[in-house]
C-alpha positions in Angstrom: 44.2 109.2 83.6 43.0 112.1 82.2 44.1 115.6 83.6 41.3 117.6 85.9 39.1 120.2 83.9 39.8 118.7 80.2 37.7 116.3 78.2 39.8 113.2 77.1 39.5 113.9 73.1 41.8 111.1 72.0 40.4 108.6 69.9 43.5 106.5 69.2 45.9 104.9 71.3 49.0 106.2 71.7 52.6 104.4 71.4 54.7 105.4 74.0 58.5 103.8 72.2 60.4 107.1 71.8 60.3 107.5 68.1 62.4 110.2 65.8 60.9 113.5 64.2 61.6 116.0 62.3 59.5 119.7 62.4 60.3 122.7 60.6 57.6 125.5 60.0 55.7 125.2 56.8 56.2 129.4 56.2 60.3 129.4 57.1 60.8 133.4 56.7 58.4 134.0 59.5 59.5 131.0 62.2 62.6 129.7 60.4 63.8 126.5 62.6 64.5 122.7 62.0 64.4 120.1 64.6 64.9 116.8 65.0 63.2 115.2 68.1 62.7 111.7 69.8 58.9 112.0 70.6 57.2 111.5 73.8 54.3 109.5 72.4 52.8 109.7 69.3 49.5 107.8 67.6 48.5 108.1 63.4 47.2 111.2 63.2 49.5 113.0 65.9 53.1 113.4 68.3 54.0 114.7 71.3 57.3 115.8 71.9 59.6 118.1 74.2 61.9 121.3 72.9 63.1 124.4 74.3 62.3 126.1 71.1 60.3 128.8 72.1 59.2 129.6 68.4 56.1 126.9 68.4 52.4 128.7 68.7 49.8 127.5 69.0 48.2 126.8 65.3 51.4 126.9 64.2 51.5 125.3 60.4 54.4 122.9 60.5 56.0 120.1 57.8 56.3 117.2 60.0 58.5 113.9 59.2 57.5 111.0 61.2 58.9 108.9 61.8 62.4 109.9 60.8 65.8 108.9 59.5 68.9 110.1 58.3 70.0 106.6 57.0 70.7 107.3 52.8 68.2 105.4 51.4 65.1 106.1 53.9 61.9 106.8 52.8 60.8 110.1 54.8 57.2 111.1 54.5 56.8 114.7 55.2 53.0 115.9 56.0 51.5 119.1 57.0 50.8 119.4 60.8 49.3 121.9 63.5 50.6 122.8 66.7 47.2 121.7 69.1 48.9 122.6 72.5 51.8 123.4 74.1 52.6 121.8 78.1 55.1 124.5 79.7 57.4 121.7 81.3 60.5 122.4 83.9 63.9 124.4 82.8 62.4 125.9 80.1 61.1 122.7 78.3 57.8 122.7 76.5 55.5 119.4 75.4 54.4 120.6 72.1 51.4 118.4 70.5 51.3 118.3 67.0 48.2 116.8 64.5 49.2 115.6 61.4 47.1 117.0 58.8 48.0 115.2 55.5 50.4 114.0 54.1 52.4 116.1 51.3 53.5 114.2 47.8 56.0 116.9 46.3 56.1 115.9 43.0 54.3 112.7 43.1 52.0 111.7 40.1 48.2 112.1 39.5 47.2 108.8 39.2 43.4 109.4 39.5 41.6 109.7 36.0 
């Protein structure tokens, strides 16, 4: 159901099985904080989960690893994300939606000729 007074703008469905990420601001000097978080939902191209971190902004520029693992071994695709809206929750908990951008390949080869 969507909420009174805002357009339903999803075009994906969502998976609700609490899944692990990991955010950390893409400029670290000027919001310098690393999280990992079960998420709320998430779909492809974006998550929603819960933090007291006060920090996130909207359009906030964040590295985003989802899903995550700290198993040696895992392969952990980090991708560039933005902070699309925050839901100010009870006892100082806030839903923060994040879109992933693109995905980021550090070091990875050109393979296109």
């Amino acid at each position: 159901m969507a909420r009174l007074g805002t357009e339903e703008r999803r075009r994906k469905g969502r998976l609700k099985l609490p899944r692990v990420v990991r955010v950390r601001p893409s400029e670290p000097g000027l919001t310098d904080f690393d999280e990992i978080l079960p998420t709320q939902n998430a779909a492809l191209d974006s998550v929603y989960f819960v933090s007291k971190n006060r920090r996130y902004k909207e359009g906030l520029r964040v590295f985003i690893t989802f899903p995550y693992s700290d198993v040696p071994g895992s392969i952990n695709q980090e991708s560039l994300g933005k902070v699309v809206r925050i839901d100010e929750l009870d006892h100082g908990r806030r839903g923060i939606a994040v879109q992933i951008l693109m995905p980021l390949y550090l070091g990875a080869k050109d393979t296109l000729r």
